[in-house]
N, C-alpha and C positions, 0 to 999 in steps of 0.2 A: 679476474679481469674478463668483460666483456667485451672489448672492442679489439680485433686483433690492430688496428692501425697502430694504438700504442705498445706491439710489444716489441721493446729493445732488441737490434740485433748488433750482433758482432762477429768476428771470425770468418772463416771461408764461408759459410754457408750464405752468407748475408744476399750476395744477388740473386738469390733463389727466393728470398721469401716474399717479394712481389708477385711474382709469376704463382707461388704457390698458394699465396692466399686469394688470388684470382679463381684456381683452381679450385679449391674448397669450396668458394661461392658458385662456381660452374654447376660442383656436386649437391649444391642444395643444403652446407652446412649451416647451421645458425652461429651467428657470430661468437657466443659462448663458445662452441662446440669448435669453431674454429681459429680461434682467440688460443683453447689448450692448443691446439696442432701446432702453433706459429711456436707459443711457448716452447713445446717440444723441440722443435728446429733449430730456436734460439739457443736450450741450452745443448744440444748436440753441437749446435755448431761452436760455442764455449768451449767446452770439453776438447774438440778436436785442434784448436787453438793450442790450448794447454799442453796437447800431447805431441804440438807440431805437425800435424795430418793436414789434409789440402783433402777436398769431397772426391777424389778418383780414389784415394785409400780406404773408402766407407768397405766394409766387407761385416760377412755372415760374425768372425769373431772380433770385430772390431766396433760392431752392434751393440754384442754381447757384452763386451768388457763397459762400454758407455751404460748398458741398462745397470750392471753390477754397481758401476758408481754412484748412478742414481737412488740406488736401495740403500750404500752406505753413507749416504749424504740425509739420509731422511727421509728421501721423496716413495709415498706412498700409493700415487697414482701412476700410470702410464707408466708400467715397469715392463710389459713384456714386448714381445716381437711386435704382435695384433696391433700394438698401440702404434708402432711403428711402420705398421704397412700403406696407411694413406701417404707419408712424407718416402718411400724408398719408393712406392709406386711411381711418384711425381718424378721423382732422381731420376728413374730409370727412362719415365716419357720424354725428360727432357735431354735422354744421352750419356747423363753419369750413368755410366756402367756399375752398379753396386753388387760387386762378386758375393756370389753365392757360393758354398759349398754343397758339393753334389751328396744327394741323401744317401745314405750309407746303410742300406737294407741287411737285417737279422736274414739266414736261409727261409726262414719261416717268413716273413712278410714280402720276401723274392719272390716265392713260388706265389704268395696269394696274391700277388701282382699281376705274375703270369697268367693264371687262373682267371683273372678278372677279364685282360683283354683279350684271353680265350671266350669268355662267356660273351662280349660284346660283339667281336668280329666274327668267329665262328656259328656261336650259338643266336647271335641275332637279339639281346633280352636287351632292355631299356636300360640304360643305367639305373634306376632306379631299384631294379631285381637285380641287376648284376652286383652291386654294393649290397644288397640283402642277404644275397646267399655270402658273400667274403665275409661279411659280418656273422654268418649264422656257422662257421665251419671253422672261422679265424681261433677257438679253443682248440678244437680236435688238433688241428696244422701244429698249434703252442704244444701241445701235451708231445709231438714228435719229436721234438728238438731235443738234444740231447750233446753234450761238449758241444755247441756253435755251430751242429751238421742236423739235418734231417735226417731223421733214420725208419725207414719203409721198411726193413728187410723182415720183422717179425710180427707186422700187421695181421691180423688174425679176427674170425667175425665176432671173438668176446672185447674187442676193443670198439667195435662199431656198436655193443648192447651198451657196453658202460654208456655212451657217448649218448647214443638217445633216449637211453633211461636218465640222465642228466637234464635233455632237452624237456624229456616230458614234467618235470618238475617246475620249468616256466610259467610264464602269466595265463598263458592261455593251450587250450589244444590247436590255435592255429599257428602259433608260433611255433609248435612241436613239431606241427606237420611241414612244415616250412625248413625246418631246421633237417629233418628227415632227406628231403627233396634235395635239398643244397649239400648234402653228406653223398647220396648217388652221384650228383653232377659233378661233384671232386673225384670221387672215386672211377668213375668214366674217365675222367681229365687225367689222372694220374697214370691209369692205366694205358691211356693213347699217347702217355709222356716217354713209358717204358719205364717208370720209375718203381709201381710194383707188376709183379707177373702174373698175374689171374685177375680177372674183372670181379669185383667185390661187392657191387653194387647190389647187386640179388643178394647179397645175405645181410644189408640194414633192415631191419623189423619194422614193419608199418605200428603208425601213432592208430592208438585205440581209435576208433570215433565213427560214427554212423550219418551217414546225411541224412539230412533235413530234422538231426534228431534237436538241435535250437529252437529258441525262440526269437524272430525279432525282437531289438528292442527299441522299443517305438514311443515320441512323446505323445503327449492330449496335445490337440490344437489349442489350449489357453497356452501352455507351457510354450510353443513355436513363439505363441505371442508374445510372451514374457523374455524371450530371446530377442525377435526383434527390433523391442521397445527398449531392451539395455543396451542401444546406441543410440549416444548423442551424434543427431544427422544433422548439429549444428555446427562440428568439426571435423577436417577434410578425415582423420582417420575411422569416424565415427560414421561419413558416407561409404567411407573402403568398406568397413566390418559390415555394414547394413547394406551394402551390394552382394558381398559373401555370402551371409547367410542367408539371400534370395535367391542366390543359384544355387545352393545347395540344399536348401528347403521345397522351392518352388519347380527345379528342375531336376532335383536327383540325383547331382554333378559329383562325383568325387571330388577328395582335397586336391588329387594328381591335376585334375581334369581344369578344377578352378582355377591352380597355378602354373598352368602351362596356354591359357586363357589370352589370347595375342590380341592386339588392337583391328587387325585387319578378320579378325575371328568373329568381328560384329556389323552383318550386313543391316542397316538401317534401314535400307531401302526396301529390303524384300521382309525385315522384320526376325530374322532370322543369325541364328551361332551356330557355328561351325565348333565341332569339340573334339579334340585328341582324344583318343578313348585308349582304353587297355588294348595291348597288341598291335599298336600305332594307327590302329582304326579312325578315319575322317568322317566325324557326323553331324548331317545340319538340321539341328531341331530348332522350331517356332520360338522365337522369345517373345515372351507372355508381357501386357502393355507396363503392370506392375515390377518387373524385374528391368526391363528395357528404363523405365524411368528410374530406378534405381545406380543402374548403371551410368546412367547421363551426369546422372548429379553427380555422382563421386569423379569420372571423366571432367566435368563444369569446373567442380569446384575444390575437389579433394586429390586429385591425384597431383605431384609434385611435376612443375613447367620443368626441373631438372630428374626427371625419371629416366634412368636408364636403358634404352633397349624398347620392344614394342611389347614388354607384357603388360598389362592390364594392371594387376595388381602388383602393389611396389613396398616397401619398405617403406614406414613414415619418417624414419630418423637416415638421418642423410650416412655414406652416400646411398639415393634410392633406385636401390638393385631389386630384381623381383623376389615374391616374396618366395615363400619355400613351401613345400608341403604343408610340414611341421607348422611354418608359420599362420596358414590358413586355420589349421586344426585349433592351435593356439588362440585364435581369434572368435573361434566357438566357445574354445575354457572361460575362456576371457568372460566371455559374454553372459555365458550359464551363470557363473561366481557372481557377475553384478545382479540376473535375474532372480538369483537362489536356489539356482539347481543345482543338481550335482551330479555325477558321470556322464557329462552330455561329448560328446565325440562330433565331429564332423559325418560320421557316414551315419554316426544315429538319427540325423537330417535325412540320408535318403532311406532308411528304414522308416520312417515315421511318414513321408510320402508315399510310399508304397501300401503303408497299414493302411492309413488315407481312404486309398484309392477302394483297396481292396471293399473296405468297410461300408463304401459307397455304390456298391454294386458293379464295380468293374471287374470285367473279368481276368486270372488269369493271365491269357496270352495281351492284354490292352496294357497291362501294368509292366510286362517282360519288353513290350516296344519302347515304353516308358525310361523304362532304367536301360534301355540295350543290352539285356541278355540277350548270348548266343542261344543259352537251351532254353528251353521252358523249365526243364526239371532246376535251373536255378531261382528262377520264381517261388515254385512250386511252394515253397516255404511259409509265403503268405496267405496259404491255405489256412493256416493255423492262428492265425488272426481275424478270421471274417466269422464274427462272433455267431452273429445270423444262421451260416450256413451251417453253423456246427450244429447250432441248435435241433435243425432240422434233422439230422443224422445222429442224433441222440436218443437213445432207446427207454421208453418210460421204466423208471426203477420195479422191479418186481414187489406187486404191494400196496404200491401207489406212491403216491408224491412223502416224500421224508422232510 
């Protein structure tokens, strides 16, 4: 069913489904999309009929026990919570109180809780690192637990080799070294908890690895092109994805930087973006005429009249909340898979702008204002890309030419 007008209600819930399918339209659902929601309402509120419930008895296990019916009845869609979060949202904006059960934390997901809003409050880190490092130490915390208690008393620095010799077998040496970092900042945490008695931190092992010892990985300028070009800028998500990948090709932008990207972040008048950078840095670089009209168009005609909030980028499928890192990143994959490439990444956009430059006779510190490096020695990498200059510094083979 398409149309949510026609879907049958009955039971307590029924005066609600006016308001709610109001709602859904507010969010920008399409009437398919919102046609199931109404369904879902309808047969919740069937169900609660059945069992004699009135909508102030909707709760956390009473959710539960409605989803369970649903799986033994056959129905194979809309079985979990997720499905049920647009309709409990609505219940709750409109005053049915829908009791919740308070989450019921293992010692081990306590303490990484605590830990977390230690790292926010105290330590100052973006949420975005603070859920990095819980994510990158949330093994080490599991492996403590032991009958239902944490247990610190026999930590020792051969539990802290295991732990990063594990790490180092990861995707990459950054993840390692990452993983390293978030292992000290627990072990500081812990130690300023009282929970163990010596600071431990000095005895985690640094991850192998040398700077500058990579390579950029950087595309051809056909291959930018071929990314590009595999958006249709003839529909509103195909002006989003072909806005993306101009500020991230064209400017150097991080995935962070793109989706944190605010409406008031684009001065028109002076030509100019304003960019959240790493370490909550405000910068206002030039936008360029070709990214600026990129932008316009997708703002004209693609972004959704029901978008939520003032980011920039948004969700195509309703409701449209901003979109996420991840989802930025994703809309690079996206793109490479219809162009025919393959490992293309979001920040390999601003590696390939940097090679660019480099390749083009800029120097150095011109390319480090570019990307907003604090040092130069993080530049410095694109050394190793400027084909030319190597050349010059290449010493004839003994012999002659081979």
């Amino acid at each position: 069913m398409s149309d949510p007008s026609r879907v049958r209600m009955t039971g307590p819930l029924t005066a609600f489904a006016d308001g709610f399918a109001a709602e859904l339209r507010k969010q920008g659902y399409r009437p398919n999309a919102a046609a199931n929601q109404l369904q879902l309402l309808a047969h919740l509120s069937r169900w609660l009929a059945s069992k004699r419930l009135d909508a102030t008895a909707i709760s956390t296990p009473v959710l539960t026990e409605f989803l369970d019916a649903r799986r033994a009845q056959g129905y194979r869609l809309w079985l979990s919570r997720k499905a049920l979060a647009p309709l409990v949202g609505y219940l709750r904006a409109v005053g049915v109180a829908v009791a919740t059960e308070p989450a019921v934390l293992g010692p081990g997901e306590a303490l990484l809780a605590r830990y977390h809003k230690y790292l926010l409050d105290m330590r100052g880190l973006a949420g975005t690192t603070a859920c990095g490092y819980v994510y990158m130490v949330r093994p080490f915390v599991k492996n403590r637990v032991a009958n239902d208690e944490l247990d610190w008393t026999d930590l020792r620095p051969e539990h802290l080799n295991r732990f990063v010799l594990a790490a180092s077998r990861g995707p990459s040496r950054g993840s390692a070294k990452l993983a390293v970092t978030a292992l000290r900042s627990l072990l500081i945490y812990l130690h300023m908890e009282g929970l163990i008695a010596q600071r431990l931190d000095t005895a985690v092992p640094s991850v192998a690895g040398w700077s500058l010892a990579g390579l950029p990985r950087a595309l051809e300028p056909c291959d930018v092109e071929r990314l590009m070009a595999a958006c249709d800028r003839r529909t509103g998500s195909g002006c989003r994805n072909f806005a993306i990948l101009m500020l991230l090709a064209r400017l150097g932008l991080r995935a962070g930087e793109v989706r944190k990207l605010n409406l008031d972040d684009i001065d028109w008048r002076t030509g100019e973006l304003v960019v959240r950078g790493k370490g909550r840095h405000l910068e206002r670089l030039p936008l360029p005429a070709d990214v600026g009209e990129a932008l316009a168009a997708y703002l004209q005609t693609g972004r959704p009249d029901t978008a939520q909030g003032r980011t920039v980028f948004v969700r195509t499928r309703a409701p449209h909340r901003a979109l996420s890192s991840t989802g930025v990143t994703d809309v690079v994959v996206a793109a490479a898979s219809r162009a025919g490439l393959t490992n293309v990444g979001a920040h390999q956009l601003r590696h390939t702008l940097a090679t660019q430059m480099v390749r083009s006779g800029v120097a150095l510190p011109g390319v480090a204002q570019v990307l907003r490096h604090r040092r130069l020695m993080t530049t410095a990498i694109y050394a190793k890309v400027d084909r030319e200059g190597l050349r010059l510094l290449a010493r004839a083979w003994p012999g002659g030419a081979a």
